[in-house]
C-alpha positions in Angstrom: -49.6 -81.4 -9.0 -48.2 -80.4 -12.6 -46.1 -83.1 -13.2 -43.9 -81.1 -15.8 -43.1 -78.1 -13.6 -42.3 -80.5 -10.8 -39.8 -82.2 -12.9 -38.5 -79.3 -14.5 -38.1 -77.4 -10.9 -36.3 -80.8 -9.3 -33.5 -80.8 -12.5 -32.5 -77.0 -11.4 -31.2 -78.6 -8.1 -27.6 -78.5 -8.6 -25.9 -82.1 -7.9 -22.2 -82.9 -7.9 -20.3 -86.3 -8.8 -18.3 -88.5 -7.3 -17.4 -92.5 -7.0 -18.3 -94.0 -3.6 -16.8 -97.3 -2.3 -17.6 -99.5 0.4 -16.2 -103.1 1.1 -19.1 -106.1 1.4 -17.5 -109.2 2.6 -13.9 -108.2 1.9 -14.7 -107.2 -1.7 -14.6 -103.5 -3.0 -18.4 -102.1 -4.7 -18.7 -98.7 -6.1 -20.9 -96.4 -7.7 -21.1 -93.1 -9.3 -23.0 -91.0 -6.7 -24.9 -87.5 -7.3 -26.7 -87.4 -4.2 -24.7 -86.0 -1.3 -24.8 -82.9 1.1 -23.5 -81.9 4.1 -26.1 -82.0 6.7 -24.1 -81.0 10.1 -21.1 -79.1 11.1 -20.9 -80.9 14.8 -20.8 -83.1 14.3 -19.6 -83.4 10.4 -22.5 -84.7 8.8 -23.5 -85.8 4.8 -26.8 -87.7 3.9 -26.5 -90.1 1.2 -29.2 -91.3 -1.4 -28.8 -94.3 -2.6 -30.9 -96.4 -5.0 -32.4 -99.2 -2.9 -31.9 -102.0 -5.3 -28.6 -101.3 -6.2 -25.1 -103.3 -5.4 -23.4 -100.8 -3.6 -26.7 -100.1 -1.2 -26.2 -103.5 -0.2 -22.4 -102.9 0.3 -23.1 -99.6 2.6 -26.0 -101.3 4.2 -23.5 -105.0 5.3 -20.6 -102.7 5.9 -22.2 -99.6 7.9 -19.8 -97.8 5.9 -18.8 -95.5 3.0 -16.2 -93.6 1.0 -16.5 -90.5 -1.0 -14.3 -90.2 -3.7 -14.2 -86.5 -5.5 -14.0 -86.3 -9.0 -12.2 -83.4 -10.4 -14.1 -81.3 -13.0 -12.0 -83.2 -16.0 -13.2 -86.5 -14.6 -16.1 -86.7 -16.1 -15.3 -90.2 -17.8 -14.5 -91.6 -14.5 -17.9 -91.1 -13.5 -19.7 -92.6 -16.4 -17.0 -96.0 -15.8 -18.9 -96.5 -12.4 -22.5 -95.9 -13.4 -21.9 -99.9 -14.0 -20.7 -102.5 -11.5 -17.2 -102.1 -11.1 -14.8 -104.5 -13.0 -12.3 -105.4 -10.1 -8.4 -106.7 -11.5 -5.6 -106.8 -9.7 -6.3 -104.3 -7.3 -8.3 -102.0 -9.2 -11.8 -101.0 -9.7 -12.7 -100.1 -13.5 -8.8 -99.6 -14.1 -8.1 -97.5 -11.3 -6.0 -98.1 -8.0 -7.6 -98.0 -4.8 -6.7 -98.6 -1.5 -8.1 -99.1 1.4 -9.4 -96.2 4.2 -7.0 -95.6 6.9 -9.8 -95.6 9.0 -13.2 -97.2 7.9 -10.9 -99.7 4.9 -13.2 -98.2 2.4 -11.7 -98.1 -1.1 -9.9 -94.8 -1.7 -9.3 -94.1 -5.4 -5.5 -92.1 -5.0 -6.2 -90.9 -9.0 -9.3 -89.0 -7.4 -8.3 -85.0 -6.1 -10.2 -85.3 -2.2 -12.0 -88.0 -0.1 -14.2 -88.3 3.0 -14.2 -91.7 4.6 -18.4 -92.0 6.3 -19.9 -94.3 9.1 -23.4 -94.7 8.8 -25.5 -93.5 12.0 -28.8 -93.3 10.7 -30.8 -94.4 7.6 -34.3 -93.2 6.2 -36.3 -95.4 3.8 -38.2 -93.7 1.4 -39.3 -94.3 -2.6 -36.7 -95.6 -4.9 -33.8 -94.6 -2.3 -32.5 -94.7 1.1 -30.8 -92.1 2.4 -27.9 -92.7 4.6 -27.1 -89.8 7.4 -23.1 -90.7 7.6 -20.7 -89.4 10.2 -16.9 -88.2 8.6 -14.8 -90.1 10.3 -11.7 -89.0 7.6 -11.0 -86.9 4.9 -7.7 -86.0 2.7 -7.3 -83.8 0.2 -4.2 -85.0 -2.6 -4.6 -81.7 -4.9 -6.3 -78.4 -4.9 -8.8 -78.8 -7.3 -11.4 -76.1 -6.9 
């Protein structure tokens, strides 16, 4: 395989961004995610990839669930706050608010325009990542942002 082309052809897939949250042993994790679609209307289905040796796999893995936090296009800074571990101080990750999921207690970040709380129903192991095939189990949209 041409290496080259194969990376240069992978880059034109279009990701998006957004900050996903899950609670391990009552303590929020969260990570700047790129690697979401929507694999299923019914029923409402995204696939997750996650890097296998980071924090918030572990988190997702324990918990057997997610949040998914949308960034607005302005957000861009948010994003680059959670490609670290998150810095959690009286009730906020990275300086932000959260609170929890009404349904899975997943950390919702209110600052953040739309969110989707995710159960995990099925997990492929594969490379680097593992991709979690998550159920929507809620969603809520707190300004039009497209």
């Amino acid at each position: 395989m041409d290496e080259d082309a194969r990376r240069k052809v992978l880059r034109q897939v279009p990701y998006g961004m957004y900050v996903m949250t899950a609670i391990e042993e009552g303590a929020p994790a969260a990570s700047t995610l790129t690697w979401l679609s929507q694999c299923s209307f019914h029923p409402p289905l995204v696939m997750i990839g996650i890097q296998t040796n980071s924090l918030i796999h572990a988190a997702v893995e324990k918990s057997g669930a997610v949040a998914v936090n949308f960034l607005d296009i302005d957000q861009k800074e948010i994003a680059e706050r959670f490609f670290k571990p998150p810095k959690v101080e009286d009730r906020k990750l990275h300086g932000l608010s959260y609170e929890p999921g009404p349904v899975t207690g997943a950390p919702l970040l209110p600052d953040l325009p739309a969110w989707l709380e995710t159960r995990v129903v099925e997990k492929v192991k594969r490379g680097d990542h593992e991709v979690f095939v998550c159920e929507v189990v809620g969603a809520g949209v707190r300004r039009p942002y497209f």
